[in-house]
Structures are given as structure tokens and as C-alpha cells.
C-alpha positions as a Markdown table, in Angstrom:
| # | Residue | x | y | z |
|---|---|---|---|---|
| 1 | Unk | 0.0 | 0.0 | 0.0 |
| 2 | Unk | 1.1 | 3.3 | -1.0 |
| 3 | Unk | 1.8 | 6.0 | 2.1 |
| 4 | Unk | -0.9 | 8.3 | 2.4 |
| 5 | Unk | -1.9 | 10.6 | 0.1 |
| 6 | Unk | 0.3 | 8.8 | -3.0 |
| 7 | Unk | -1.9 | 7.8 | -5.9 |
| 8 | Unk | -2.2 | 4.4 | -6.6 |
| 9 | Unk | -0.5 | 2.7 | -9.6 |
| 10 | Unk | -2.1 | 3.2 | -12.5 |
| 11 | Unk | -3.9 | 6.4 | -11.4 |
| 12 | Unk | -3.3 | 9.7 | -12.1 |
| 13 | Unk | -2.8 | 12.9 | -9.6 |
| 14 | Unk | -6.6 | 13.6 | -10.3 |
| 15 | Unk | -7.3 | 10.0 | -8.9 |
| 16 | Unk | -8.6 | 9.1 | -12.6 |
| 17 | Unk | -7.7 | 5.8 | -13.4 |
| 18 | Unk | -5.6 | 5.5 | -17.1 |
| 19 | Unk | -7.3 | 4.0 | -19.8 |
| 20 | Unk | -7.1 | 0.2 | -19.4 |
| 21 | Unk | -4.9 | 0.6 | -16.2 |
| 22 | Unk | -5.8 | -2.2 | -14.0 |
| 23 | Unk | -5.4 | -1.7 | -10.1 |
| 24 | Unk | -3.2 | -4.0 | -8.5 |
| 25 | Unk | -3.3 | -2.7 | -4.8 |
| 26 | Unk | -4.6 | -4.8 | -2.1 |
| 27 | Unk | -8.0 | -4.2 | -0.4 |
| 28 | Unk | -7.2 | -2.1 | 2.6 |
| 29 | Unk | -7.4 | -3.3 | 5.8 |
| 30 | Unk | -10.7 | -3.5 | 7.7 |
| 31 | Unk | -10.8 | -0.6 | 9.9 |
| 32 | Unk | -11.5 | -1.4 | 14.2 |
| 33 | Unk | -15.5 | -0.5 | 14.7 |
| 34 | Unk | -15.2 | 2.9 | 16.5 |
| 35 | Unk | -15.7 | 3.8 | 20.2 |
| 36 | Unk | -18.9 | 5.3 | 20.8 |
| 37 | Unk | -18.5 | 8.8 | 21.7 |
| 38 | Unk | -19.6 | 10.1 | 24.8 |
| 39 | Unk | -19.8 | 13.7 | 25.5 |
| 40 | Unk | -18.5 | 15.6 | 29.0 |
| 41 | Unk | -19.5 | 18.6 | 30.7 |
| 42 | Unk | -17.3 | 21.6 | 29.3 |
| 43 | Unk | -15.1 | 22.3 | 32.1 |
| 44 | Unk | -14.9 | 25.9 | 33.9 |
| 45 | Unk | -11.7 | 26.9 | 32.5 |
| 46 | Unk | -12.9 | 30.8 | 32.0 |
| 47 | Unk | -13.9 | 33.6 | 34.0 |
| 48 | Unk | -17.4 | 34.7 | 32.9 |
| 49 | Unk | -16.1 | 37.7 | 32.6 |
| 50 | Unk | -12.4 | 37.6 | 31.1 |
| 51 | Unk | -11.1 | 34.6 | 28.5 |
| 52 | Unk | -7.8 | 34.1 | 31.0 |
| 53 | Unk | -7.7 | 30.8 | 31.9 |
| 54 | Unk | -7.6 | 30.0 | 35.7 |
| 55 | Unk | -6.6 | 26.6 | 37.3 |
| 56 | Unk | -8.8 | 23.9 | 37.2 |
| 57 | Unk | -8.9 | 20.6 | 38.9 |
| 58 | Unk | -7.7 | 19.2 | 41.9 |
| 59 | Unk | -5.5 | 22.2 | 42.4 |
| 60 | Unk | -8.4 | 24.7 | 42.4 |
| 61 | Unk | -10.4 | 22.9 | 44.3 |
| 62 | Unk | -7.5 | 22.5 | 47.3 |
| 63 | Unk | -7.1 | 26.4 | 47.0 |
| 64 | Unk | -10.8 | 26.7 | 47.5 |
| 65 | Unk | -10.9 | 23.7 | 50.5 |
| 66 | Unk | -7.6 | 25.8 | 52.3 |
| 67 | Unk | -9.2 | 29.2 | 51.8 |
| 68 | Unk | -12.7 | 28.1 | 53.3 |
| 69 | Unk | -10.6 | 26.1 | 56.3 |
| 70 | Unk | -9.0 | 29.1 | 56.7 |
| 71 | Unk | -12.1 | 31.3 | 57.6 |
| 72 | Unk | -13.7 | 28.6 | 59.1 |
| 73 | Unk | -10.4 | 28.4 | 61.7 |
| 74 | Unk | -10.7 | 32.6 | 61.6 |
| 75 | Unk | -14.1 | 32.3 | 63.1 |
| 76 | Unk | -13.1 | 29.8 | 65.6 |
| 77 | Unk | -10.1 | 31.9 | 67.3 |
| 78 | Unk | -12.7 | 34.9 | 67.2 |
| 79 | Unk | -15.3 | 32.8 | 68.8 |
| 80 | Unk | -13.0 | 31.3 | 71.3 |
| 81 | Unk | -11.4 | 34.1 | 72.3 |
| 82 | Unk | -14.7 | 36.2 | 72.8 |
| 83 | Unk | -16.0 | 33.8 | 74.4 |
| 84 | Unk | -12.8 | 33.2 | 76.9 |
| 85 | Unk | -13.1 | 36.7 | 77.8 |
| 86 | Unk | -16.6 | 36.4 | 79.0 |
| 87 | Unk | -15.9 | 33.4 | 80.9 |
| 88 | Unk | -12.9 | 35.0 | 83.0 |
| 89 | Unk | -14.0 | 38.6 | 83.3 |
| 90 | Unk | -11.5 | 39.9 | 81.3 |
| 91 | Unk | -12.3 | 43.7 | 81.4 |
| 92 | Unk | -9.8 | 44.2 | 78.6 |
| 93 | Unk | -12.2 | 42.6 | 76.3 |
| 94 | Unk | -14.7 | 45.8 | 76.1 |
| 95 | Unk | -17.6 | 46.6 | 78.5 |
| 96 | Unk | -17.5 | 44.3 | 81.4 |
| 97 | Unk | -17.6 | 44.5 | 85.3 |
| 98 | Unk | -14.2 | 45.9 | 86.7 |
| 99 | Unk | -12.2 | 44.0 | 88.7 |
| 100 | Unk | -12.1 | 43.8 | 92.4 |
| 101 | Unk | -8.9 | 46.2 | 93.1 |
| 102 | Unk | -10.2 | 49.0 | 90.8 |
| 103 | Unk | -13.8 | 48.7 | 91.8 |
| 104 | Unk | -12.5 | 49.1 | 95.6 |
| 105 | Unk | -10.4 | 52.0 | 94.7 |
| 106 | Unk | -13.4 | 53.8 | 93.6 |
| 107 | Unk | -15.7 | 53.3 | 96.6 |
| 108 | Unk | -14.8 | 56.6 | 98.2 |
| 109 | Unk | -17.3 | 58.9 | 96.2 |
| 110 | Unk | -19.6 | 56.0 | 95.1 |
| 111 | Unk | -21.3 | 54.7 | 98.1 |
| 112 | Unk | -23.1 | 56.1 | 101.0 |
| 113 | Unk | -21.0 | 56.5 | 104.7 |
| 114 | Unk | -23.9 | 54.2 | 106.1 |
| 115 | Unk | -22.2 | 51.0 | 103.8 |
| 116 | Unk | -18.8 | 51.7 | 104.8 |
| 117 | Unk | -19.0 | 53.0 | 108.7 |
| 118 | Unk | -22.2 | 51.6 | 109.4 |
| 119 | Unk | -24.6 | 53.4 | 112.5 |
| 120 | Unk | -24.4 | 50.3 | 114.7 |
| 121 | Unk | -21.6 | 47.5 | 114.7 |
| 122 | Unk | -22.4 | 44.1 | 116.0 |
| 123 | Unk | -19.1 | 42.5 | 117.3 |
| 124 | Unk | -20.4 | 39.2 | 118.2 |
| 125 | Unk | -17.3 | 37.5 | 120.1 |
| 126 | Unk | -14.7 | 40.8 | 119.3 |
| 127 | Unk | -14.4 | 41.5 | 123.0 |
| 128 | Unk | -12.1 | 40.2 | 125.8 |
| 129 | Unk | -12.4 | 36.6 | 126.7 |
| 130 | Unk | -15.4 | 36.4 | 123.5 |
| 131 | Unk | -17.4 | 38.9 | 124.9 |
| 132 | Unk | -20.3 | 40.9 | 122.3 |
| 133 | Unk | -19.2 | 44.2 | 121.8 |
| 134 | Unk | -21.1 | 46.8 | 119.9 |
| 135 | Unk | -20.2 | 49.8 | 118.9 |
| 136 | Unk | -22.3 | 53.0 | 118.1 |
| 137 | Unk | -21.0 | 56.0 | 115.1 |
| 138 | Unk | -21.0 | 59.2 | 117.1 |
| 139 | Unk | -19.1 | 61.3 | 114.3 |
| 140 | Unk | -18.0 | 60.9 | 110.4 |
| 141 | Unk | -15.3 | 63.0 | 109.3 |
| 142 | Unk | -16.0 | 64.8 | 105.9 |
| 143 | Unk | -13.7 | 62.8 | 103.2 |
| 144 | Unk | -10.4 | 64.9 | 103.0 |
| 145 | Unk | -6.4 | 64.3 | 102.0 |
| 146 | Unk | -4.2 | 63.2 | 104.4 |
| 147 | Unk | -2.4 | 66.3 | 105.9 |
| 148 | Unk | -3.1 | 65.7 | 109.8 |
| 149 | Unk | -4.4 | 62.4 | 109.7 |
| 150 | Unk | -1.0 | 60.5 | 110.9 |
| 151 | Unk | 1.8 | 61.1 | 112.7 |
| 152 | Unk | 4.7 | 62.4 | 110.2 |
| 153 | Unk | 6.8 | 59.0 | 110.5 |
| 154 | Unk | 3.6 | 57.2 | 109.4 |
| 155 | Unk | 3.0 | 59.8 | 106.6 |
| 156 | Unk | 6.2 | 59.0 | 105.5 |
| 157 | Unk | 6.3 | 55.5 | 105.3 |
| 158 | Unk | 2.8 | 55.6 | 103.6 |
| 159 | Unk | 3.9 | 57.9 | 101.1 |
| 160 | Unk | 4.9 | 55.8 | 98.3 |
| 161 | Unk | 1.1 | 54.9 | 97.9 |
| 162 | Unk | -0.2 | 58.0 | 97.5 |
| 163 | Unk | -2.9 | 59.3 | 99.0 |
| 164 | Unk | -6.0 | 59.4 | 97.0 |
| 165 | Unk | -8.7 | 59.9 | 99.8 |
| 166 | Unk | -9.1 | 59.5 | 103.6 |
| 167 | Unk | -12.5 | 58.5 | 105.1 |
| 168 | Unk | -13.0 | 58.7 | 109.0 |
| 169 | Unk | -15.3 | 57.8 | 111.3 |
| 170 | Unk | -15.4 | 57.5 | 115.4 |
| 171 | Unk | -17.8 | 55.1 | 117.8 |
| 172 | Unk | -18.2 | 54.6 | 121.2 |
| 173 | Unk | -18.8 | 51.3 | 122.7 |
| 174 | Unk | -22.2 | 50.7 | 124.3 |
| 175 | Unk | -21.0 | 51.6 | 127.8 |
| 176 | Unk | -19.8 | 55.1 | 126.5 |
| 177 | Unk | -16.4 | 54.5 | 128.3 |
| 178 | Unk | -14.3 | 53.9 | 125.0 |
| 179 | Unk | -14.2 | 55.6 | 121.6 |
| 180 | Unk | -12.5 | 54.6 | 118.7 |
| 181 | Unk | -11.6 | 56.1 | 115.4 |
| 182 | Unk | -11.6 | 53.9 | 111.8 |
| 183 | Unk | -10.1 | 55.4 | 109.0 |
| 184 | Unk | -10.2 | 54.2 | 105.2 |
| 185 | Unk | -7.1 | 55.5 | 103.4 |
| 186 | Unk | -7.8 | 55.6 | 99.4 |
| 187 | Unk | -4.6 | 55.1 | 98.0 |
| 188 | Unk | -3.0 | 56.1 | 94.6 |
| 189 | Unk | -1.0 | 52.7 | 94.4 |
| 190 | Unk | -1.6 | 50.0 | 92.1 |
| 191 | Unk | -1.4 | 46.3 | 92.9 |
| 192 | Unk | 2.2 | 45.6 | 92.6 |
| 193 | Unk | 3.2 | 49.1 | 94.7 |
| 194 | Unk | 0.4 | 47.8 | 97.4 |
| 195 | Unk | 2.3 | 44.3 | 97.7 |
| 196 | Unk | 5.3 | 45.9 | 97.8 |
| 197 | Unk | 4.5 | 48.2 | 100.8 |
| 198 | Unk | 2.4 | 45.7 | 102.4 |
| 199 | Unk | 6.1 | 43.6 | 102.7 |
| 200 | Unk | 7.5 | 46.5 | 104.0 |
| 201 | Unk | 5.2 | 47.1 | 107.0 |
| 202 | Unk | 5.3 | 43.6 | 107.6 |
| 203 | Unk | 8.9 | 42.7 | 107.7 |
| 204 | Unk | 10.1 | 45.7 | 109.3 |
| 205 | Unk | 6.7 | 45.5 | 111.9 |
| 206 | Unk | 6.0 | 49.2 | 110.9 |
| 207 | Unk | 2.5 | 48.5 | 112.3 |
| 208 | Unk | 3.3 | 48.0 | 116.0 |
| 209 | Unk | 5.3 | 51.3 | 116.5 |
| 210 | Unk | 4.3 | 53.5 | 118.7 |
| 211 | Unk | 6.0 | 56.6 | 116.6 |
| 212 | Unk | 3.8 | 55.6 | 113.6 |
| 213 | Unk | -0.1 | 55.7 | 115.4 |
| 214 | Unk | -2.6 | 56.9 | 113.1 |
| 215 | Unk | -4.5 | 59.7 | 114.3 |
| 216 | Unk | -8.0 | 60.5 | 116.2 |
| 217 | Unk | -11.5 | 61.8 | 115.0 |
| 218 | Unk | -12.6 | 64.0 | 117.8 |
| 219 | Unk | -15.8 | 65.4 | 117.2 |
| 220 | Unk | -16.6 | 68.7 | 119.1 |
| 221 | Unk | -20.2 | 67.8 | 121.1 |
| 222 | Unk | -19.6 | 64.2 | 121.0 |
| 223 | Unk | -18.2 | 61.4 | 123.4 |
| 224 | Unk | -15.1 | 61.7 | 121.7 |
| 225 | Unk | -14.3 | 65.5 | 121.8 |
| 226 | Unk | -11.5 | 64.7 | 124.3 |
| 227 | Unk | -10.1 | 62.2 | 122.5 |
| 228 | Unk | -6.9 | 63.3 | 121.0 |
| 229 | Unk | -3.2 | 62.1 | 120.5 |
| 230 | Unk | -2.0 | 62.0 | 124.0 |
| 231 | Unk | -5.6 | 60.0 | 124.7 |
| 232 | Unk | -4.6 | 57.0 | 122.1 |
| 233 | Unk | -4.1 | 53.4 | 123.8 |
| 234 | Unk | -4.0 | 50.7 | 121.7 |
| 235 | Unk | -4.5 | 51.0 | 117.4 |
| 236 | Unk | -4.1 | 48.6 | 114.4 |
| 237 | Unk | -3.3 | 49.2 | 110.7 |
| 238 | Unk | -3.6 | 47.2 | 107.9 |
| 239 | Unk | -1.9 | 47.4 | 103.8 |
| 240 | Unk | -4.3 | 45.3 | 101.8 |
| 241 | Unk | -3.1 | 43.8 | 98.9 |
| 242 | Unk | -6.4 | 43.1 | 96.6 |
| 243 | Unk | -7.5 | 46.7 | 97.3 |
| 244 | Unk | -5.7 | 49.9 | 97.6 |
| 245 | Unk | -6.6 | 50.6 | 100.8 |
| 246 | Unk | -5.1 | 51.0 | 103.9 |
| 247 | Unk | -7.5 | 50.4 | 107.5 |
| 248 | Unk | -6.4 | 51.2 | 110.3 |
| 249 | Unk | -8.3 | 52.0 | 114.0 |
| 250 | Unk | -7.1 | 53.7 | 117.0 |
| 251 | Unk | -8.9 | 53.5 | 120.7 |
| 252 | Unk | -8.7 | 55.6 | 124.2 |
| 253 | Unk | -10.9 | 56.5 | 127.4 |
| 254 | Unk | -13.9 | 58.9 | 126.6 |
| 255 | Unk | -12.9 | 60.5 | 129.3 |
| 256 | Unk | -10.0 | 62.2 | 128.0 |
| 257 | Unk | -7.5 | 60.2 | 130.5 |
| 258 | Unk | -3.8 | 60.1 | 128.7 |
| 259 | Unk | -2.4 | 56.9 | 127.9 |
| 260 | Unk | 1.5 | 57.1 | 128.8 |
| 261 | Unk | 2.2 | 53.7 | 127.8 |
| 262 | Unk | 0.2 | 53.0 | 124.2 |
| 263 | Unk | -0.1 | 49.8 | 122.7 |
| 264 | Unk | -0.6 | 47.8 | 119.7 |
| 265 | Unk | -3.6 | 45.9 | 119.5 |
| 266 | Unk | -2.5 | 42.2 | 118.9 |
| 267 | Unk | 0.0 | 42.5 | 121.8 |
| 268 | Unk | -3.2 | 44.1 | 123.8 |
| 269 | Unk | -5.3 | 41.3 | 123.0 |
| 270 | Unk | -2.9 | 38.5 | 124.1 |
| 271 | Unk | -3.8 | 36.4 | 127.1 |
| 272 | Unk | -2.0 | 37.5 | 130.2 |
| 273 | Unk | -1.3 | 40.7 | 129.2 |
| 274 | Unk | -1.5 | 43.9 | 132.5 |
| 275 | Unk | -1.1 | 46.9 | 130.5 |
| 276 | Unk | -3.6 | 49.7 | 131.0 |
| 277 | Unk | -4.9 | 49.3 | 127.2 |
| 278 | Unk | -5.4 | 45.1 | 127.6 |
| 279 | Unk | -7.4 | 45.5 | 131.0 |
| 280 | Unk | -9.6 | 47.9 | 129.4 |
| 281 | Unk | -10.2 | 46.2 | 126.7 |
| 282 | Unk | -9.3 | 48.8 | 124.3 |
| 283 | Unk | -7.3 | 46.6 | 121.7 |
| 284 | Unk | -10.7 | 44.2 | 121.3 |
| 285 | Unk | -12.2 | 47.7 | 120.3 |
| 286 | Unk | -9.4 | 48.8 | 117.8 |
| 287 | Unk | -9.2 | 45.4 | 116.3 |
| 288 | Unk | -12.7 | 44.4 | 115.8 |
| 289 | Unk | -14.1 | 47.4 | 114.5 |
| 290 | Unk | -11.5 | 47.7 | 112.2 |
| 291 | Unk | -11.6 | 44.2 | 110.7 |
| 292 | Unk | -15.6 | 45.0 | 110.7 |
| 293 | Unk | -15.4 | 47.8 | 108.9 |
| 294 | Unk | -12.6 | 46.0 | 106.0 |
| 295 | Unk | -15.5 | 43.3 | 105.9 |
| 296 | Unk | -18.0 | 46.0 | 104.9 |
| 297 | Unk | -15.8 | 47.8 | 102.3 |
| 298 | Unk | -15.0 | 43.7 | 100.7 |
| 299 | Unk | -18.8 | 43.1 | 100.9 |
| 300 | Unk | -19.4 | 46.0 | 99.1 |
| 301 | Unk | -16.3 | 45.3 | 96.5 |
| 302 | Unk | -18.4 | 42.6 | 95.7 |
| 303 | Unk | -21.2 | 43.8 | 95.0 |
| 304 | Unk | -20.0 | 46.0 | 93.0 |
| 305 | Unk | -18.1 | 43.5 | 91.1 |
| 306 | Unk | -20.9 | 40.8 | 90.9 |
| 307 | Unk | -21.7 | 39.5 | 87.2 |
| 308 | Unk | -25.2 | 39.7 | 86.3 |
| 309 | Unk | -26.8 | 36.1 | 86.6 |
């Protein structure tokens, strides 16, 4: 067989056979049956809107699988985190409660004197031997800054907090024989600076000098109008550390009678002890109305801080 496209022999280039030619080549081959034809879907190869071609098959389809994992992982870290932040408190996270130590800083012009130095203090147990005391307000001291509220050793060893605010208040005890004065120092200090001065007062046992007394509240035409420095017997101060906040409470005779021999109220309070404050009683009354009254300002930190059920 002749390759294709060569005439045969005996033809000419118009395929016209000569005259009495006779054909010699072979019969060609049977040709296979053909494969029935089945038609496919044109695939997406163009942009309805350009004729570039973009990538088709299993690599546009893993771009498409990574780019929807990736939004679908996007949404996950969003949700995650938002919701994170509304299961710890985070106040970083938007609106939200505050938390604890900045809610207590701002107590001072928020809530009313009755919260905070209550009218009447139960102190069930808080006297000598677990006797009930109570103790009565005779006198609040408007809020002010802390010029002449301590001794200047104490106002110097305080100073690195700042002071923010100084709330007062003075009671008598229910035979009209003591008074005592509370105080509320609103500090300027943040956490770390209360922790750090909080150490200091404990380590060095700044508390139990007697150089470094916090001040009376005498109120003129009350039980405690006498009751000045020379008249303090027995006081106790406290740094918190989850508040900035310093308590502290300071006791003496109604009377006016000076106290030569001061003293601090957990070595009044110990069993034993002969001194002129422990007989009397008077450390029971500067201890337990000052832990009274730092249980009133955390219960009302609280409440301030309590997450809507």
C-alpha cells in the first residue's frame, strides 16, 4: 500500500484511473469499529467575565478547600477568644464588670458612709475573753487628703502609695467609756506598689510602733471631743493587697484620761497581758471594728463587682 496521500498505480494525480490501467493494490485493511462517543460537561476553565484561563482541577479545588478552612479556623479563634473573655472577666475585652482592686479604689465617692461606717456594729465574740461588743458612730469626718491624719513617721512611710482619699469615722462602745476612730485610706498605688508596701510594713513590723499611730477623729459635742493624741491606747493598721486601701483604727478613754504607755492591739489582745490598754479592753475595740469595717468595704467590692446572673 502506497503511504498516504500517493496515488495508486495506475492512477493519475486527479485519482482518474488511465485508460485500461488495471489496479493492483490490495484491499485495505478492515478498519476497528469505532468507540462510541460520549460527550463531558465543558469544564470551567474561564472567568465569565475575562477569557484568561484560571486553574482547574484538583488544584483549584484545594485552593478553594484551604481558603474556606481558613475562615472557618478565623471564626473559631474569634469565637474562642470572645467567648474566653466572657468566661474569665476579662475587662480588657470591652464593656464588662471591673475588677475587684479597681472597683475598691473607687468606693470613696460611690457609696453612702452608712455602707462603709455603718450606724451600729455588732461585734459578736470581738471583746475580751469572747465577749459581744457593739459599737455606736458618734461622728463621720467629711472625706479629705491626708495632711493631719497621721503622725509624720507614718505619713512617711505611707507615702509611696499616695494618698487618694481619707475617710474617718469615730464610735463609742455601748457603755460610753471607749471611743474609737476607723479610718479608710484611698490610695494612689496599684497592685504591685500595694504588695510591695504591704512587705514593708510587715517585715520591718511598721504597724506595731508606737511613733507611727494613726490619728483620732474628735468630734466637738460628742463622746469623743477629748479624745486626742496623748488620749490613744491601743490602734491597728492594715496594707491590703487586693484593694488599695489601707484600714487602720485607734482607741482611748472617753474621758480624755492620757495613755502614757500605748499599745498595739495584737500584743493588747494576748492572754495575760497587765497593760492599762489590755485590761480595758481597748485593743478588742481597735481590732474588731477595724476588721468590721474592712469586711463591709470587701462586701461592698463585691457587690460592685458581681456579674449579672
Amino acid at each position: 500500500m502506497s503511504g498516504v496521500g500517493e496515488p495508486f498505480i495506475g492512477e493519475s494525480f486527479t485519482g482518474e484511473p488511465f485508460a485500461g490501467a488495471v489496479r493492483h493494490a490490495p484491499a485495505p485493511p478492515a478498519e476497528p469499529p469505532l468507540r462510541p462517543f460520549v460527550s463531558l460537561a465543558e469544564p470551567d476553565t474561564y472567568d465569565a467575565d475575562t477569557a484568561r484561563v484560571r486553574p482547574t482541577g484538583p488544584r483549584r479545588r484545594s485552593s478553594v478547600a484551604a481558603a474556606a478552612a481558613c475562615v472557618v479556623l478565623g471564626l473559631g479563634l474569634i469565637g474562642g477568644a470572645l467567648t474566653g473573655s466572657w468566661l474569665t472577666g476579662d475587662s480588657s475585652a470591652g464593656s464588662g464588670t471591673p475588677d475587684a482592686f479597681t472597683a475598691a479604689g473607687d468606693l470613696w465617692h460611690s457609696v453612702p458612709v452608712d455602707e462603709l461606717f455603718p450606724p451600729t456594729v455588732k461585734g459578736d465574740g470581738a471583746g475580751p475573753g469572747g465577749s459581744d461588743r457593739t459599737w455606736t458612730r458618734v461622728a463621720v469626718a467629711p472625706d479629705s487628703g491626708c495632711g493631719d491624719a497621721f503622725d509624720p513617721l507614718l505619713q512617711k512611710a505611707l507615702a509611696p502609695a499616695g494618698c487618694l482619699r481619707l475617710l474617718r469615722a469615730t464610735y463609742t462602745d455601748a457603755t460610753r467609756s471607749h471611743v474609737t476612730t476607723v479610718g479608710l485610706l484611698f490610695t494612689k498605688a496599684d497592685s504591685a506598689a500595694m504588695a510591695v508596701l504591704h512587705r514593708r510594713f510587715e517585715e520591718q513590723k511598721l504597724g506595731s510602733r508606737r511613733d507611727l499611730m494613726p490619728r483620732t477623729y474628735a468630734a466637738k459635742g460628742t463622746a469623743a471631743e477629748g479624745f486626742g493624741d496623748g488620749q490613744r491606747a491601743s490602734w491597728t493598721l492594715s496594707v491590703l493587697t487586693d484593694a488599695p486601701v489601707v484600714t487602720y483604727a485607734v482607741s482611748g478613754f472617753a474621758d480624755g484620761r492620757p495613755v502614757t504607755e500605748p499599745q498595739p492591739a495584737a500584743d493588747a489582745m494576748r492572754a495575760g497581758a497587765t497593760t492599762v490598754p489590755a485590761q480595758a479592753g481597748l485593743g478588742h475595740d481597735a481590732k474588731g471594728l477595724a476588721d468590721r469595717v474592712e469586711r463591709s468595704l470587701r462586701k461592698t467590692v463585691d457587690s460592685a463587682t458581681e456579674k449579672p446572673s
